[in-house]
C-alpha positions in Angstrom: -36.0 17.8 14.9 -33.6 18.3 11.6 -33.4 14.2 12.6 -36.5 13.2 12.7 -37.2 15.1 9.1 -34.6 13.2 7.5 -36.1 9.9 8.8 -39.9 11.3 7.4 -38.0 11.8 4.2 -36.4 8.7 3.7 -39.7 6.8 4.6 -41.8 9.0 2.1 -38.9 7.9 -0.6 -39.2 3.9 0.0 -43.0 3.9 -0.1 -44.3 6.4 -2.4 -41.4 5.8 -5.6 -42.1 3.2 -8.7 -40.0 1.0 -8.9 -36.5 1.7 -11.7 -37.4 -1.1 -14.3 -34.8 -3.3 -15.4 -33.7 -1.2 -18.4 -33.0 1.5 -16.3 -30.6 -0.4 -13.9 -28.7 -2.8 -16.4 -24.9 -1.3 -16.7 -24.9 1.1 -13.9 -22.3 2.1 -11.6 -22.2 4.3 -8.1 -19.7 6.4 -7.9 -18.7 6.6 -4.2 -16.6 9.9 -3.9 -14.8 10.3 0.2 -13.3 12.0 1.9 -10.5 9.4 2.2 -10.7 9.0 -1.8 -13.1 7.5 -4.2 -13.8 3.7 -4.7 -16.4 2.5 -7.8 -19.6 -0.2 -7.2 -20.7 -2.1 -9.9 -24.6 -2.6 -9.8 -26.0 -5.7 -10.0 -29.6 -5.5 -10.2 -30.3 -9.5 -11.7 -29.2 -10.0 -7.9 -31.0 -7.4 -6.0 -33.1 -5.5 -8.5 -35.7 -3.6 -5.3 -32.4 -2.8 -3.5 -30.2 -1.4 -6.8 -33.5 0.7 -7.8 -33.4 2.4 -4.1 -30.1 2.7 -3.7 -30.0 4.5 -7.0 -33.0 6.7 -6.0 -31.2 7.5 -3.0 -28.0 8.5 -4.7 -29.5 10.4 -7.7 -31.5 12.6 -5.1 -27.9 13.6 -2.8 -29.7 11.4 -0.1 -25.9 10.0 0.4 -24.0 13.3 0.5 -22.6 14.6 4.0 -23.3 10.7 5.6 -20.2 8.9 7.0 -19.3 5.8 7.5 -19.9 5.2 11.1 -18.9 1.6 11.5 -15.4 -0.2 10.8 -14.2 -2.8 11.1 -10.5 -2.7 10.3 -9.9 -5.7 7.4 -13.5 -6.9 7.6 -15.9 -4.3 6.9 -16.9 -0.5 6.2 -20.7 0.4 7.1 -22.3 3.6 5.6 -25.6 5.0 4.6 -27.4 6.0 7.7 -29.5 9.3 7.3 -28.9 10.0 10.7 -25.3 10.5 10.1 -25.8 13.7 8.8 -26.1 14.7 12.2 -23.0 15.3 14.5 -25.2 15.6 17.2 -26.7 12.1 17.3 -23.8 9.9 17.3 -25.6 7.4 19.7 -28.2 6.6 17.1 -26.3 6.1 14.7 -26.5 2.6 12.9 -30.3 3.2 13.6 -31.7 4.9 10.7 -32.6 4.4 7.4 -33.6 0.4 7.8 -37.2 -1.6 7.7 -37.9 -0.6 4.6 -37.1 -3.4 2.1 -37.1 -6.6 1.7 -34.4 -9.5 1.8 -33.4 -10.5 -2.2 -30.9 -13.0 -0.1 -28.9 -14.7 -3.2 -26.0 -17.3 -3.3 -23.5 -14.4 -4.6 -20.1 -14.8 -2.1 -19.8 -12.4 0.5 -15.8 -11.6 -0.3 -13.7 -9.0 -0.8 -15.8 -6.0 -2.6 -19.0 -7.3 -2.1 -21.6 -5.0 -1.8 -24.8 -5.5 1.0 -27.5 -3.8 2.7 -27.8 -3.6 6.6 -30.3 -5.2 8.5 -32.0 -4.8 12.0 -31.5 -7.8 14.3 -33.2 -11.0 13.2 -34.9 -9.3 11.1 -34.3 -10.3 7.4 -37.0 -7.8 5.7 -35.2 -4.7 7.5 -33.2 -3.6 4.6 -32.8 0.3 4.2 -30.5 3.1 2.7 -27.4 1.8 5.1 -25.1 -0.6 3.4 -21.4 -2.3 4.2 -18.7 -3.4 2.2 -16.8 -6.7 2.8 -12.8 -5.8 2.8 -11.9 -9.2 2.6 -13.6 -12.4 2.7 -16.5 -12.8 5.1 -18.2 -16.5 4.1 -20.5 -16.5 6.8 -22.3 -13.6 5.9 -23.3 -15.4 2.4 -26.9 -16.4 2.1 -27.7 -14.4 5.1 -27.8 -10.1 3.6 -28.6 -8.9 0.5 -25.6 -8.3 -1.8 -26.5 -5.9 -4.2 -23.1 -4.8 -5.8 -19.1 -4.9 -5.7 -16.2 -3.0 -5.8 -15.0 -2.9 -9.2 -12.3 0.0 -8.7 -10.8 1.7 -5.6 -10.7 -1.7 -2.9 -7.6 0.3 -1.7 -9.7 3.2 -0.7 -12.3 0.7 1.1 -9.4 -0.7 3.0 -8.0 2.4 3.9 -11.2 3.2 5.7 -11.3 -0.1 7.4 -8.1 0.6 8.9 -8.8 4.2 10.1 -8.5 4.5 14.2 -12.2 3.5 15.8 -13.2 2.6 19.4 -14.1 -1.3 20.3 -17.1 -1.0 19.0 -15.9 0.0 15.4 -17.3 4.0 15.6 -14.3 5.8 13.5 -12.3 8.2 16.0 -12.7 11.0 13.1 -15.9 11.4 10.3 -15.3 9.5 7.4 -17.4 11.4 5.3 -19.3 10.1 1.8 -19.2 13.1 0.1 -21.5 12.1 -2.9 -22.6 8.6 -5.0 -22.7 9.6 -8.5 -24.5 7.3 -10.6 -23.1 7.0 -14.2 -23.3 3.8 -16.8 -20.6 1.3 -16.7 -17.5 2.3 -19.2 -16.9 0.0 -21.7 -13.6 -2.1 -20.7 -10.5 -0.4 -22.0 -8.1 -2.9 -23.8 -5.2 -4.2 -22.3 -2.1 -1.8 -21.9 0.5 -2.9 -24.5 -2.7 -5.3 -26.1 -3.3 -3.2 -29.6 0.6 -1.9 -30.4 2.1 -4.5 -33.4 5.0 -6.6 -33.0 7.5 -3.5 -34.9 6.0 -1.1 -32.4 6.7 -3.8 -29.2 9.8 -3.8 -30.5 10.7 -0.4 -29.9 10.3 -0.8 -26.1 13.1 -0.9 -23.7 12.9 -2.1 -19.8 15.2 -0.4 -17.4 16.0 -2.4 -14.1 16.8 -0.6 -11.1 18.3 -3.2 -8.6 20.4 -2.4 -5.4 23.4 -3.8 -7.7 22.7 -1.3 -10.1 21.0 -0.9 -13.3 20.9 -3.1 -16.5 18.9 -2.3 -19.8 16.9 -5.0 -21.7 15.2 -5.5 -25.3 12.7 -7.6 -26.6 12.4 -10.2 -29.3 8.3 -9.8 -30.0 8.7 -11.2 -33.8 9.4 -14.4 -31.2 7.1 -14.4 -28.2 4.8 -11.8 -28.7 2.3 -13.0 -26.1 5.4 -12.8 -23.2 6.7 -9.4 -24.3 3.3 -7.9 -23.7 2.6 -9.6 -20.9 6.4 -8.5 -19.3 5.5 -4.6 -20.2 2.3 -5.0 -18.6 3.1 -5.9 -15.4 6.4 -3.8 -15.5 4.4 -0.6 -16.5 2.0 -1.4 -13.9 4.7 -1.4 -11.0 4.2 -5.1 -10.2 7.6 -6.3 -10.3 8.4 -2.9 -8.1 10.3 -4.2 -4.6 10.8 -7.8 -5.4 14.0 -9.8 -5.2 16.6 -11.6 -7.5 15.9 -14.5 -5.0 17.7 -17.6 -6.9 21.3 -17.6 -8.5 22.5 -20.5 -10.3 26.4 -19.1 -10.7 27.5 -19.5 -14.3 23.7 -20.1 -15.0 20.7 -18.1 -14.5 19.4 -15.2 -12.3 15.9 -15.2 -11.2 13.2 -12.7 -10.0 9.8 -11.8 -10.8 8.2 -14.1 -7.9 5.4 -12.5 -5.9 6.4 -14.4 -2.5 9.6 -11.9 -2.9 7.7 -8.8 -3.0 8.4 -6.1 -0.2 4.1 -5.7 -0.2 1.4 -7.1 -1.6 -0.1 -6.7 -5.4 -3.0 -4.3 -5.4 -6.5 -5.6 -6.8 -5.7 -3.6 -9.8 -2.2 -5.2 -10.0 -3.2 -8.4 -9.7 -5.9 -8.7 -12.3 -3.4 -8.1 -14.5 -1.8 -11.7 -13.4 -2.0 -15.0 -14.8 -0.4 -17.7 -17.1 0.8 -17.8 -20.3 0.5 -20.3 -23.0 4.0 -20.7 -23.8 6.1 -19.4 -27.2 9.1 -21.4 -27.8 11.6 -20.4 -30.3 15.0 -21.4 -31.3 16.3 -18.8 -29.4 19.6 -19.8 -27.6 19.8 -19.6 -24.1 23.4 -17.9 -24.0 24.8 -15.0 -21.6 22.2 -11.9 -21.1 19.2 -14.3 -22.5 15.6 -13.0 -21.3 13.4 -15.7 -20.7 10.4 -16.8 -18.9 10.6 -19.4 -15.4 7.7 -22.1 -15.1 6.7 -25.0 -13.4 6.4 -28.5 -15.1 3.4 -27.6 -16.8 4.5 -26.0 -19.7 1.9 -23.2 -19.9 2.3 -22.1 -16.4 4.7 -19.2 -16.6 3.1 -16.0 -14.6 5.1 -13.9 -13.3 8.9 -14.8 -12.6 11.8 -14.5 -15.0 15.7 -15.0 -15.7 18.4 -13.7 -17.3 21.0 -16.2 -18.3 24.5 -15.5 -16.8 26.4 -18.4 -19.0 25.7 -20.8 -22.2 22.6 -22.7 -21.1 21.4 -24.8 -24.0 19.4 -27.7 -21.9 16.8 -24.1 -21.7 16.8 -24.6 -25.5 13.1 -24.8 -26.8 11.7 -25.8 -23.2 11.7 -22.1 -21.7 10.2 -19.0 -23.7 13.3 -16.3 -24.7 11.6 -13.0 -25.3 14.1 -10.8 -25.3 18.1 -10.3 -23.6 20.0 -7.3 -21.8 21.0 -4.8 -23.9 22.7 -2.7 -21.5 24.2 -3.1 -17.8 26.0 -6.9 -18.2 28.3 -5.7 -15.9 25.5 -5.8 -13.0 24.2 -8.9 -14.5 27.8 -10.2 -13.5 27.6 -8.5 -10.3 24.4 -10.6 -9.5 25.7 -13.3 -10.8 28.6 -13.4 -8.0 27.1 -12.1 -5.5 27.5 -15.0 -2.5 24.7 -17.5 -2.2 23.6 -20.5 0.2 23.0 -22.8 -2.4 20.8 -21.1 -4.5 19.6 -18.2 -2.4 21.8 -14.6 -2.4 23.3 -15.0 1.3 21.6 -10.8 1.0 18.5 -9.5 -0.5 19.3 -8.3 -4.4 16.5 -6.2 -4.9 14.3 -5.3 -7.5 13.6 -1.9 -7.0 11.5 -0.7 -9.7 11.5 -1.2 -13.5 10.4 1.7 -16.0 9.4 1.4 -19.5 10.7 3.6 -22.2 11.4 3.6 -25.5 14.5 2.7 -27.8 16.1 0.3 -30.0 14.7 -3.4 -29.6 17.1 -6.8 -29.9 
């Protein structure tokens, strides 16, 4: 009976509410809080505006609090929403509630990884409801075909995690995986860019500390020189994005390299990996010489990203074609100890790792 109430309700909500008008959905987020952790949707109403305005109905009324997500499917999708789910007793119906009360707003947005869409009955494209799933990674044949309505700005981690939680064959979680509330609140305004506003004197005041499996070496930065590289560097350092990687080329007498991706012990996080890209590059008439900081690249010259090298001997064909930005100011000795370390060809014959680097404070170059 408490069942078939919560199905009377959610009917009486789709067909006796005005609609939100535009103003009141523009910059909105839902706040979906777990019990596995909290993960953040970005509205997008110029896509869906009938399904954001009921979806935020829905959530500003607790109609989301104490459902589960009762479908997974682990790396592909996480399905939630269903009144029904309220009820531990009705497990069978589950998936079955909450639907034919919308219609499709189908759009060209991609279905990948974050997207946001409602649930529909079978073959039935004006069945959309309160249930809703959200694409773990990239699902292209589900573009064109559901409405998507949002995406995952913060918290893909979180969506994962739930993907990835035990279920039977047909994806029904082994334990509840509860939605504790969906908070709507307006969207933040962006926050700059860590290490975006300090000046170049306070850049310069910043010291890296490697950890490797050889040991741990110290190094300064020249911002007055490559400002653009230093903040990038402390960026992705403070953000633990060069955490588990390798020293995976050696040049003896030449150069030591790390900072590729491809050597990393796990992958980046979506938060980790926004903070990737390239970089215009800032040469200077820094000299490549023993303990030199400087950035790797391919032939184009504004392709640098991620990867680095210190210089382990006098280098000058690096001269002016490769962006110094800073040397090591502490720890040569494990420099030296990389730099001998054995090596087929140009691979260490064993993994030099990176194992973390941590950002503090002191004297610059």
């Amino acid at each position: 009976m408490t069942s078939m109430f919560v199905v009377i309700a959610f009917l009486l909500q789709a067909f006796f509410t005005t609609p939100l008008k535009p103003a009141e959905m523009a910059g909105k987020q839902a706040v979906v809080n777990t019990t596995e952790g909290e993960f953040v949707i970005d509205l997008k109403p110029e896509l869906a505006p009938n399904h954001v305005g009921y979806f935020m109905k829905l959530a500003r009324e607790g109609a989301y609090s104490g459902t589960i997500f009762h479908r997974v499917v682990k790396l592909g999708i996480i399905q939630g929403g269903d009144p029904l789910s309220k009820d531990a007793g009705r497990v069978k119906s589950y998936g079955t509630g909450g639907l034919g009360l919308l219609k499709a707003e189908f759009s060209s947005e991609p279905a990948t990884r974050g997207a946001v869409a409602a649930v529909l009955q079978p073959n039935k494209p004006d069945s959309a409801g309160s249930q809703f799933f959200v694409c773990v990674t990239d699902q292209p044949a589900l573009t064109g075909k559901y409405t998507i309505f949002g995406r995952v700005s913060q918290g893909m981690a979180v969506v994962q995690q739930i993907s990835e939680a035990s279920a039977s064959a047909e994806g029904f979680p082994a334990a509840r995986l509860g939605i504790v509330s969906v908070t709507i609140r307006d969207t933040p305004l962006p926050a700059p860019q860590p290490f975006s506003t300090e000046t170049v004197e306070q850049l310069t005041e910043y010291r890296a500390v490697l950890e490797t499996s050889v040991g741990s070496m110290t190094l300064g930065f020249s911002p007055a020189l490559a400002p653009g590289h230093v903040r990038n560097f402390l960026r992705l350092a403070q953000a633990g994005v060069f955490d588990g990687m390798a020293f995976h080329r050696v040049v003896k007498g030449f150069a030591a390299q790390t900072g590729s991706i491809d050597s990393r012990g796990g992958p980046l996080t979506d938060e980790q990996q926004k903070l990737v890209g390239t970089l215009p590059p800032e040469f200077n008439q820094t000299k490549h010489v023993k303990g030199t900081l400087s950035m790797a690249r391919g032939d184009d010259p504004g392709s640098a990203s991620t990867s680095f090298f210190l210089v382990t001997g006098d280098a000058p064909s690096l001269d002016g074609k490769y962006t110094a930005f800073g040397r090591v100011v502490d720890g040569m000795a494990v420099l030296e100890a990389i730099d001998a370390m054995p090596v087929n060809g140009e691979t260490p014959a064993t993994r030099i790792e990176l194992k973390s680097i941590r950002i503090v404070k002191g004297p610059g170059v």
